[in-house]
C-alpha positions as CSV (number, residue, x, y, z in Angstrom):
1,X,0.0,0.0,0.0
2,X,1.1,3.7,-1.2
3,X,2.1,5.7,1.9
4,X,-1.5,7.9,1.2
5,X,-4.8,7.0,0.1
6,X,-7.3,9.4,-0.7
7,X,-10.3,8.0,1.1
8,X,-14.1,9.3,1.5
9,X,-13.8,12.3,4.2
10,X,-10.1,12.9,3.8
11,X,-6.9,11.2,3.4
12,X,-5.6,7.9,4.5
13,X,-1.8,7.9,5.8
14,X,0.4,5.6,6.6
15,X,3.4,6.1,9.3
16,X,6.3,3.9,10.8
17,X,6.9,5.0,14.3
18,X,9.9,5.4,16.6
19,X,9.3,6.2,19.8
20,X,11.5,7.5,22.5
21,X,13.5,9.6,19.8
22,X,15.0,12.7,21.2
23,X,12.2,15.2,19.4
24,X,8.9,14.9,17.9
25,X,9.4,14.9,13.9
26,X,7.3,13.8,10.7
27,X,8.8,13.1,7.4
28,X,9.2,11.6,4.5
29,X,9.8,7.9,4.6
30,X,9.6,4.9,2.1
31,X,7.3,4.5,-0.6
32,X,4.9,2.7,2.2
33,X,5.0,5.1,4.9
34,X,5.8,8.2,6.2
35,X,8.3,8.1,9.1
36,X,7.5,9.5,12.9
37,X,10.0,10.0,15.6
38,X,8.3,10.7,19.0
39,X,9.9,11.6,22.2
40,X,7.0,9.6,23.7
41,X,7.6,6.5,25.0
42,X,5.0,3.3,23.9
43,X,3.7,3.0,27.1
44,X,-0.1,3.6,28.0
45,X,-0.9,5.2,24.6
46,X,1.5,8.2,24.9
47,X,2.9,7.9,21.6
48,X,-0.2,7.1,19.6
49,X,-1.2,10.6,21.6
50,X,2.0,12.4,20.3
51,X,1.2,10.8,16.8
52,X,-2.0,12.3,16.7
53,X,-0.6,15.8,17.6
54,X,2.2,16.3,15.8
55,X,0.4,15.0,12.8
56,X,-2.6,17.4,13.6
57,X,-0.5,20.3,13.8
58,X,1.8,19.2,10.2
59,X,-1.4,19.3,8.1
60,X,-3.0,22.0,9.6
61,X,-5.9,20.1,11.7
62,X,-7.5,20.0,15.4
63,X,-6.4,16.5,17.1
64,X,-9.9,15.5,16.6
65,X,-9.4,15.2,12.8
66,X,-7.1,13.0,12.6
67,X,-7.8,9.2,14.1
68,X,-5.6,6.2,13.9
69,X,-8.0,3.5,12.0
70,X,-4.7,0.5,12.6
71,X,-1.8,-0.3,14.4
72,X,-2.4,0.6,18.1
73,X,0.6,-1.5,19.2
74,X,2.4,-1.8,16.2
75,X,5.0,0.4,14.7
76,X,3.6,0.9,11.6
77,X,0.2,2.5,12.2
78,X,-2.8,3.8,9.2
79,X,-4.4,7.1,10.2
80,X,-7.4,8.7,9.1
81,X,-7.5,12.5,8.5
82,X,-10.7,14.2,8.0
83,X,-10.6,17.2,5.4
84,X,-10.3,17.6,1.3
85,X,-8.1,14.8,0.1
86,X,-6.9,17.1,-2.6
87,X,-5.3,19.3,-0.2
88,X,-4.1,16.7,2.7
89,X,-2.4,14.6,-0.4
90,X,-0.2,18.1,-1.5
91,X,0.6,18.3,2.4
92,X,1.9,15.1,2.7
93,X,3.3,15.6,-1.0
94,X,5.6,18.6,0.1
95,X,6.8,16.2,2.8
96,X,8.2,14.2,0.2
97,X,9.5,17.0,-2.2
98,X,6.9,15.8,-4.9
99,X,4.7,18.6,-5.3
100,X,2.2,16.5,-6.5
């Protein structure tokens, strides 16, 4: 699976996660995922909290737009953010350097 997928209400995203990194950072990643590094540690859902935020606040949405649909334990998690695909997919496109 591509690393976004337009879905209906938004824009599907995928993310591989490192926790306990020493800052909070989104970027580009592979072709199947974007990459995270989260000063949170895994522990009680503090990093899937941080994930949620820093993503929020890189595209431009309120925490409540944005909800993790997979991966709760897992490294590699699927999110779900609410909003015109159009314009989430050039977001996450700039994070690659595409443009698209």
């Amino acid at each position: 699976m591509p690393a976004w997928i337009p879905r209906e209400g938004g824009l599907q995203i995928a993310v591989r996660v490192t926790p306990r990194a020493g800052r909070d950072m989104l970027a580009a990643g592979t072709a199947d995922h974007l990459a995270a590094r989260l000063a949170a540690a895994p522990v009680d859902g503090a990093a899937n909290a941080a994930l949620i935020a820093l993503v929020a606040k890189a595209f431009g949405l309120r925490r409540g737009a944005v909800r993790l649909v997979a991966g709760e334990t897992a490294r590699l998690k699927r999110l779900h953010l609410d909003g015109d695909a159009e314009t989430l997919a050039r977001t996450v496109a700039a994070l690659y350097g595409t443009g698209a």
